[in-house]
C-alpha positions, 0 to 999 in steps of 0.5 A, spaced: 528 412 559 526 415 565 532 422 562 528 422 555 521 422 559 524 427 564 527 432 558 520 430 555 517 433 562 520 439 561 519 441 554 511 441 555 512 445 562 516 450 557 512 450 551 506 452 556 510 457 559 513 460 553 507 458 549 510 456 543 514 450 541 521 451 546 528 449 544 532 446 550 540 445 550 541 440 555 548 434 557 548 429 559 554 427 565 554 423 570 548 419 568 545 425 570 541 430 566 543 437 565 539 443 562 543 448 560 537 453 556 531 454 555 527 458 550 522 459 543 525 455 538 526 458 531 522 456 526 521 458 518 514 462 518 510 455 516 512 452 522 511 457 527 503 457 525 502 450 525 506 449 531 501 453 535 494 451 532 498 444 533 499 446 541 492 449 541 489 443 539 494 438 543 491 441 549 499 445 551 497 453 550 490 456 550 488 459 544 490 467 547 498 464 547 498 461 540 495 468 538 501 471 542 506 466 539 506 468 532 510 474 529 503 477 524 509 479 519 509 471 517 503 472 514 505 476 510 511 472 507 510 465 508 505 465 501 511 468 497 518 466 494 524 466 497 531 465 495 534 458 495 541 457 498 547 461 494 553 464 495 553 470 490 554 477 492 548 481 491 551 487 486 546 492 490 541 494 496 536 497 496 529 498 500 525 491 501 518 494 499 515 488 497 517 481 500 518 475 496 524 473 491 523 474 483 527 473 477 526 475 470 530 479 464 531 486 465 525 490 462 525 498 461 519 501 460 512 498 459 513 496 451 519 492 453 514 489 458 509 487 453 515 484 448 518 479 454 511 476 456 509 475 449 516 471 449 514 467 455 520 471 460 518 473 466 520 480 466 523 486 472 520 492 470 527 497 471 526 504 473 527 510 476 520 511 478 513 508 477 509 513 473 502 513 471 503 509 464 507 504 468 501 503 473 497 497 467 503 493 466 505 491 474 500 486 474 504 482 469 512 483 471 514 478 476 518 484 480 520 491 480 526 495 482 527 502 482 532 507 484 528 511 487 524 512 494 523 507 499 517 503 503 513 509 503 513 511 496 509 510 491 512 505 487 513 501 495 505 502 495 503 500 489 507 494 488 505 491 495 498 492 494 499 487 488 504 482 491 509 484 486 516 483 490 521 490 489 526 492 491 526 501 491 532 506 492 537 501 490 544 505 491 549 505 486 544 504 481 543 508 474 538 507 467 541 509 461 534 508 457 537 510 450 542 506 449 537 501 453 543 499 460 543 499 467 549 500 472 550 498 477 556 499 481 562 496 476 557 492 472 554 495 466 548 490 464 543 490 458 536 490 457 534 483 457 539 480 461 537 476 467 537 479 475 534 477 481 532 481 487 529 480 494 523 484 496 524 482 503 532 484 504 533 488 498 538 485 495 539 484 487 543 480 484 546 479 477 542 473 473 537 468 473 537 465 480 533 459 483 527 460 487 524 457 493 517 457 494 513 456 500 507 452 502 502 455 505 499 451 511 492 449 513 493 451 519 493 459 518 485 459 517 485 456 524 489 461 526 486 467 523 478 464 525 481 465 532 483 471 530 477 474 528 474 472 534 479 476 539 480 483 534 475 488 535 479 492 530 476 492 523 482 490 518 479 493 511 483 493 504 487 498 499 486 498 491 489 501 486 484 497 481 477 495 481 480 488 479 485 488 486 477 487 490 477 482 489 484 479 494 481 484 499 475 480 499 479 473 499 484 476 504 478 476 508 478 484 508 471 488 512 470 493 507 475 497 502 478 503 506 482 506 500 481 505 492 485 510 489 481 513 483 488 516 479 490 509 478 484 508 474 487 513 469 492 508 467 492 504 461 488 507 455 485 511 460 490 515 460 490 517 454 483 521 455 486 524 461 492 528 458 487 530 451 483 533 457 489 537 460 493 539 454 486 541 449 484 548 449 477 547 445 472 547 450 469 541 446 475 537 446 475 537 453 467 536 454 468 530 450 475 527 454 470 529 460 464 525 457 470 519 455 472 518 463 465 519 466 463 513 461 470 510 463 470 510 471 462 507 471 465 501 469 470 502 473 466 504 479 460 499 478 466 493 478 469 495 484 461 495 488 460 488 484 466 485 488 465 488 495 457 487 494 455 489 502 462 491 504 463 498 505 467 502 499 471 507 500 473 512 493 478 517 494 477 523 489 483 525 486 488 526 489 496 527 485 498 533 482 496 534 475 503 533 471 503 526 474 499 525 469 504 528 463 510 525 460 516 528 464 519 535 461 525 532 459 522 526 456 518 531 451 524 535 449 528 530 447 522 527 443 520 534 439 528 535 437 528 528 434 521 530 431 523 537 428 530 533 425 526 527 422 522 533 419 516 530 423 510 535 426 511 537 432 505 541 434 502 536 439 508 535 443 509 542 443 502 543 446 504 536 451 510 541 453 506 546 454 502 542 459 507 540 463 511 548 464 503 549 466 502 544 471 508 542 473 510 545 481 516 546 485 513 543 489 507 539 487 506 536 494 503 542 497 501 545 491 494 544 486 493 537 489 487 533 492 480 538 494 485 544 491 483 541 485 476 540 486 475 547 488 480 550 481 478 545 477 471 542 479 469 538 472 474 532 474 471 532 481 464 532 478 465 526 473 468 522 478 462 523 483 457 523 477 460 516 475 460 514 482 453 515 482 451 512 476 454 506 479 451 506 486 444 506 481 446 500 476 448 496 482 441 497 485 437 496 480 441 489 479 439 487 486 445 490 489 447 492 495 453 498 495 455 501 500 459 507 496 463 513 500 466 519 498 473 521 501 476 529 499 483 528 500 488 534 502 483 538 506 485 542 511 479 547 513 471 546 514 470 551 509 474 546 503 470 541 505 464 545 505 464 546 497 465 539 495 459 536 501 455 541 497 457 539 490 456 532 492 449 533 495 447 537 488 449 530 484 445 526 489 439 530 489 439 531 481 440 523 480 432 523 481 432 518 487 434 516 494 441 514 494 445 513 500 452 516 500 456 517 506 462 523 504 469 523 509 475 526 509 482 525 509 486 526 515 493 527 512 495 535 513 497 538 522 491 543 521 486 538 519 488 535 525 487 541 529 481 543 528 478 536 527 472 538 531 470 543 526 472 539 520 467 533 523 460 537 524 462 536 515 463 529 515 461 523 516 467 519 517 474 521 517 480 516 514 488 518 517 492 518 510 498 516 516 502 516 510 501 524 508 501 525 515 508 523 516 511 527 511 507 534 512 507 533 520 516 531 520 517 535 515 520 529 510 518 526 503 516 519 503 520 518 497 526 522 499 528 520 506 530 514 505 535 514 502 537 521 503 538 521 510 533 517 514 539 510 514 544 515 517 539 516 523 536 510 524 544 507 524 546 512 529 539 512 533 537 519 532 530 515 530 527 508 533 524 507 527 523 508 520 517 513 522 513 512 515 513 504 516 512 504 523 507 510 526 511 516 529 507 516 536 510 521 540 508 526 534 504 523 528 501 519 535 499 525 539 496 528 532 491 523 531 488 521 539 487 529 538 484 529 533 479 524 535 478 526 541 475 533 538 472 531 532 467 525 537 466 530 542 461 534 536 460 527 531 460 521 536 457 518 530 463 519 526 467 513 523 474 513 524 480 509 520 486 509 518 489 508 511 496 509 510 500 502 510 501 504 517 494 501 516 499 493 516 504 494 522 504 491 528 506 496 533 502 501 529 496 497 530 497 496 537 496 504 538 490 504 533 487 500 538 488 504 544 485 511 541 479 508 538 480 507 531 474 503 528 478 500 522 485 499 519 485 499 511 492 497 508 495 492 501 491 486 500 497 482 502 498 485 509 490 483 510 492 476 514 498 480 518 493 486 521 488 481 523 493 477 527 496 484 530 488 487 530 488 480 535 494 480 539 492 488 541 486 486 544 488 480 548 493 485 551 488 489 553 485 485 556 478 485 551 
């Protein structure tokens, strides 16, 4: 009829417009057509990419439109689970910290792990906190949710990197691991109960609730194709593993950005670190350095195998060293069980006596990252020596690694200096040409300030925008959260939380100055951005307008980079 052709006319005229798929409220009165609204549609994450390569190819909207029109956060959700239709209410909330929904059975640590797998029951890794012993068995849990930290924590990192959904700095939460419960709020549950979470709204729920899983449409490779071709920003992956290379390789990712070295010490590996840190015997500790070298070989060679002609970029040693050792009161309670089952407990006392060595009041700012290197130079030697020695099997393979080193934590050109010159030693005694590149971290104010001094020592500079934040507002990542940071955002104190979306005005200003002053002595430099501020859609935008070369973020968030990356540059105007 000559109405429907009319409402026809105007809906092509508003999707061209609007350059999305347009929903359009209109009455007919009188034989007449009236149209009372007019705007975008709201569509699932699927629809909304198909609907705009569907638009393109339609002739409707231009490829830039299209582009325009898709919220680059929907790349990130629309491959994960989600809850169906329900009406329970959720028993606590938390941090979304990696999207996606999850049920399984409540599971303490990583024995109780093991034991639900082995049962085929998809289990929910419950803790405080992610420790070290914890990193290995993150793979195999379908969710995590910990009472502690926020989206910038390390727990959010890590299971974000691996697309494990989570929930962390969930309220009214408390683990009694002895007696194996957990409360929450009024509710008491076991180990072995069933709950489900929401990574994406940080809800948790009590018991076993039906899942949703999304379709990934066709259609985003398109998207994505047109992307690339827009971007001029380099989208690079982060890993915690040598096997994670490979999702940054699947998600299209341009190089690996960070591969963070002390999650290689998790597993059996772990064991070799502690003997490392808690013997005395200056030939036990040879031997446990000659262990990990062996063991980062394969390490290091797998990761080099996986991003074959990618650049790779390895952060040395980074966390303080009691991160590596049980907790304090862990320990304790494990010697007075020992002592009164008539049990030795000379190892755990030597275990303790580790601990009260390294651990800090505030570990954060204390022996951690190129501080280590300089008070403790035999674990940055093993690491580069392995790292050396995986560069030579790979090239002797008929491989093209592309290998660099980062210094994590520096703050002064004098610090850098030692470990450029120890790595330039290891090169030049391995007996032949190899070519590695060796950077630094960006994360401390004073290396941003005297960035020009720092850059006549490096070959490319990587801003730990995570650190950053922490050291130039004076916040913990891990603490703010679910201290203090809710209160501000609610009253409008902050626009944003500043550890999920970059604080320009301060954080911002640090960086362009920095890059300002380390180009104009090393216009060679290679600047990146590693930090999950890396996966950010407003945050991207301003890497673009500064200069920065690549973005590094979780394999999952690769895709949504890639569109932000694109949508930066057509406002540009590139």
């Amino acid at each position: 009829t000559e109405k429907f052709e009319s409402l026809c006319a105007i809906l092509d005229a508003l999707e061209r417009d609007l350059g999305s798929v347009a929903r359009v409220d209109f009455v007919v009165e009188d034989d007449r057509l009236w149209c009372i609204d007019g705007r975008p549609a709201d569509l699932e994450p699927t629809a909304s990419i198909a609907s705009a390569v569907d638009l393109v190819e339609e002739g409707v909207i231009s490829q830039q439109q299209a582009l325009l029109g898709v919220d680059p956060d929907h790349l990130e959700t629309v491959a994960t689970a989600r809850l169906s239709p329900h009406s329970e209410t959720a028993l606590t909330y938390g941090s979304g910290a990696a999207p996606g929904a999850a049920s399984g059975v409540i599971c303490l640590d990583v024995e109780a792990v093991d034991e639900a797998t082995a049962r085929n029951l998809p289990a929910i890794l419950v803790t405080r906190e992610i420790r070290p012993e914890d990193v290995v068995s993150l793979g195999s849990v379908a969710g995590v949710l910990a009472d502690r930290g926020g989206k910038a924590s390390h727990a959010a990192l890590v299971t974000r990197g691996i697309g494990t959904p989570a929930v962390i700095g969930a309220s009214n939460m408390s683990i009694n691991v002895p007696d194996r419960l957990v409360s929450i709020g009024d509710s008491v549950l076991s180990e072995g109960d069933w709950i489900t979470l929401d990574g994406t709204t940080g809800e948790v729920f009590a018991g076993n609730l039906r899942l949703k899983k999304r379709t990934v449409p066709e259609e985003i490779k398109t998207l994505l194709a047109w992307a690339d071709q827009w971007r001029t920003l380099e989208v690079w992956g982060n890993v915690d593993n040598p096997a994670a290379a490979a999702l940054v390789r699947s998600a299209k990712g341009e190089g690996v950005g960070l591969a963070r070295t002390e999650h290689m010490f998790s597993g059996e590996q772990l064991s070799i670190v502690r003997q490392l840190l808690t013997t005395t015997d200056q030939r036990a500790r040879s031997a446990a350095l000659g262990e990990l070298e062996d063991a980062q070989i394969g390490d290091f060679e797998t990761l080099l195998t996986s991003m074959d002609g990618l650049p790779v970029v390895v952060r040395l040693l980074d966390p303080p060293l009691h991160e590596f050792l049980p907790d304090r009161i862990s320990i304790l309670r494990d010697i007075r069980l020992h002592a009164t089952q008539g049990l030795d407990t000379a190892p755990l006392e030597r275990i303790e006596r580790a601990v009260s060595h390294y651990e800090e009041s505030n570990p954060m700012l204390g022996m951690r990252g190129v501080r280590l290197a300089i008070v403790m130079p035999e674990i940055y030697r093993v690491q580069v020596l392995a790292a050396l020695e995986a560069v030579r099997r790979r090239l002797d393979a008929g491989g093209n690694p592309q290998l660099h080193l980062m210094v994590p934590l520096v703050g002064a050109v004098e610090e850098l200096t030692v470990v450029r010159n120890m790595i330039e030693e290891e090169v030049h005694q391995a007996g032949r040409l190899l070519e590695v590149s060796v950077g630094t971290m960006i994360e401390l104010p004073r290396a941003a300030l005297v960035a020009d001094a720092i850059a006549l020592q490096s070959d490319f500079f990587s801003f730990g925008t995570n650190d950053l934040t922490q050291t130039t507002l004076g916040m913990s990542r891990d603490d703010a959260e679910e201290a203090f940071l809710r209160t501000y955002i609610d009253r409008g104190l902050l626009a944003a939380n500043p550890f999920q979306t970059l604080d320009i005005d301060g954080v911002g200003q640090l960086m362009k100055m920095a890059i300002t002053k380390a180009r104009a002595v090393n216009p060679e430099i290679q600047i990146g951005v590693c930090g999950e501020h890396g996966g950010d859609t407003d945050s991207i935008a301003f890497f673009h307008a500064i200069g920065v070369d690549y973005v590094s973020c979780s394999p999952p968030r690769i895709a949504s980079a890639r569109l932000a990356a694109a949508q930066a540059a057509i406002r540009d105007g590139a």
